[in-house]
N, C-alpha and C positions, 0 to 999 in steps of 0.2 A: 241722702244726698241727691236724691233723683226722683223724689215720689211725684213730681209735675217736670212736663216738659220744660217751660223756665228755669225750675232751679234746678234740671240737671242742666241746661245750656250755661246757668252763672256759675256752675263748680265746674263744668267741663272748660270753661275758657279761665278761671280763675287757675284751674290745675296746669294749662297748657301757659298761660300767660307766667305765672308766679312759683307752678313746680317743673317748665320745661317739659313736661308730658307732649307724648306727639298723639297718644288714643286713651280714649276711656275704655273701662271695662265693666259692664254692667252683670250683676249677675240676673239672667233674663228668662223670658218665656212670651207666651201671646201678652201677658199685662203687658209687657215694657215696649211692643211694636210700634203704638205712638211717641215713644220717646225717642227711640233708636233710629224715628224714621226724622221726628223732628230735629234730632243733633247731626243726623246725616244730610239734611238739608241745611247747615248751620256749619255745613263742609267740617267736622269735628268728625274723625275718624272713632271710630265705635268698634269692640270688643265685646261679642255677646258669649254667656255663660251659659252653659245647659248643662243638665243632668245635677250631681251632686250638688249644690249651691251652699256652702259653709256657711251663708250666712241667713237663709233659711231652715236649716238642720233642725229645730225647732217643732218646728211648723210640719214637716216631711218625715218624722220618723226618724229622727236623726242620722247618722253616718251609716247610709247604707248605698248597696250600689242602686243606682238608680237606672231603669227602662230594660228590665228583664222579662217586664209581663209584656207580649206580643200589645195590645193597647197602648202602654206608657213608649213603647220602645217607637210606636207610630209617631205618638204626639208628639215623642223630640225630631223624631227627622222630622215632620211637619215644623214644627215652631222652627229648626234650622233653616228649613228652606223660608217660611214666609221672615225669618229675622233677614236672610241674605236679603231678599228681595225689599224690607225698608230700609236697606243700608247700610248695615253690617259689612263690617270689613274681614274679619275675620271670626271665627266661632270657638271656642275655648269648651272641650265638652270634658266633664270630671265625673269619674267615678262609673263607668258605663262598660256593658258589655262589648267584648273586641267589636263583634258580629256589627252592634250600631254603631260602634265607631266607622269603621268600614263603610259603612254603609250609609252615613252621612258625609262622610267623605268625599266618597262617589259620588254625593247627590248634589254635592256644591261646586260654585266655582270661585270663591273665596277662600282663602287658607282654612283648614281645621287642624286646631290643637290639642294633644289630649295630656290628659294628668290621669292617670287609671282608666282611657279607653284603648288602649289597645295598642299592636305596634302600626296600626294601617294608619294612623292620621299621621299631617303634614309632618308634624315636629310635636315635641316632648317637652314638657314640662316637669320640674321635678323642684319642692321649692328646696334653696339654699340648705335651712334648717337639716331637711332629710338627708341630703347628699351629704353633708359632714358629720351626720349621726348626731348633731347634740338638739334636736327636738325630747322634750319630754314627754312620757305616758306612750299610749297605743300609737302605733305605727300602722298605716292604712298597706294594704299587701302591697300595693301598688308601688312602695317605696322601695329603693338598694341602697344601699348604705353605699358609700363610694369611697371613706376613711378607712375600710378594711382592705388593708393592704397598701396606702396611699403614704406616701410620707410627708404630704405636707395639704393642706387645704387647697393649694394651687394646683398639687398632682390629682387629691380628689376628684377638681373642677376639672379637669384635663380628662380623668377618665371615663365622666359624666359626658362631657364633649364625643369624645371618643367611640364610648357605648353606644352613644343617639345616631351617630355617625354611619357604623358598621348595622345598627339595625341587631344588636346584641342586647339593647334594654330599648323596650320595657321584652323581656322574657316573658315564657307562657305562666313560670311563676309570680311575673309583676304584674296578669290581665285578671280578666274575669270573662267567663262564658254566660 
């Protein structure tokens, strides 16, 4: 949906115009820097991905955490700061140790989000499926169940809210070193 700056500019306004989207969310690295910077000139608010990328999993060695080796751990705070600097609105980093969470955090002045990097970035992500436990197969560590103990999917959500809140999830059992 993105592999040329055009046809991510005709799905990112097709998504905004026809699904109410107000940002895209690319799953990115240096390749995507021409896109990111041309839909950011194209005023289309832009979400870049780092670290884990589910839909490279492939390609990468599949689900593992990503930027432990002192090198890998460079190139993402690298690629975070040069994504901020073509445009990037905010950075969405998955699967990552706390330390580079933190430490891309500090490095931006863009929002950073994290899904398994740690408790130091902006805000938390957790999708839907995991918080009410009914995803099937493996569960990545990063996830809490939030039905345990919850009475109702509303109270789940409430204590997902909650947890992110107080800074009680993601725990040093839901990160990675």
């Amino acid at each position: 949906s993105y592999a040329t700056p055009e046809l991510a500019l005709g799905n990112s306004v097709r998504l905004m115009q026809d699904g109410g989207a107000r940002m895209v969310k690319l799953e990115s690295g240096v390749e995507q820097l021409r896109i990111v910077e041309f839909l950011a000139g194209h005023d289309i608010a832009v979400c870049a991905h780092l670290g884990l990328k589910p839909q490279s999993v492939h390609k990468t060695g599949g689900f593992r955490v990503q930027g432990r080796q002192a090198d890998a751990a460079e190139r993402i705070l690298q690629e975070a700061k040069d994504l901020q600097s073509a445009g990037a609105d905010i950075v969405l980093l998955e699967c990552i140790p706390n330390a580079l969470g933190k430490a891309v955090t500090e490095s931006l002045d863009v929002p950073v989000i994290g899904i398994g990097a740690g408790p130091d970035t902006g805000g938390q992500i957790q999708v839907l499926y995991d918080i009410l436990d009914i995803t099937s197969g493996r569960k990545p560590r990063f996830v809490r169940n939030f039905m345990q103990g919850a009475g109702s999917p509303l109270a789940a959500l409430q204590g997902y809210v909650g947890a992110v809140k107080s800074r009680e999830y993601p725990a040093p059992e839901h990160s990675f070193s």
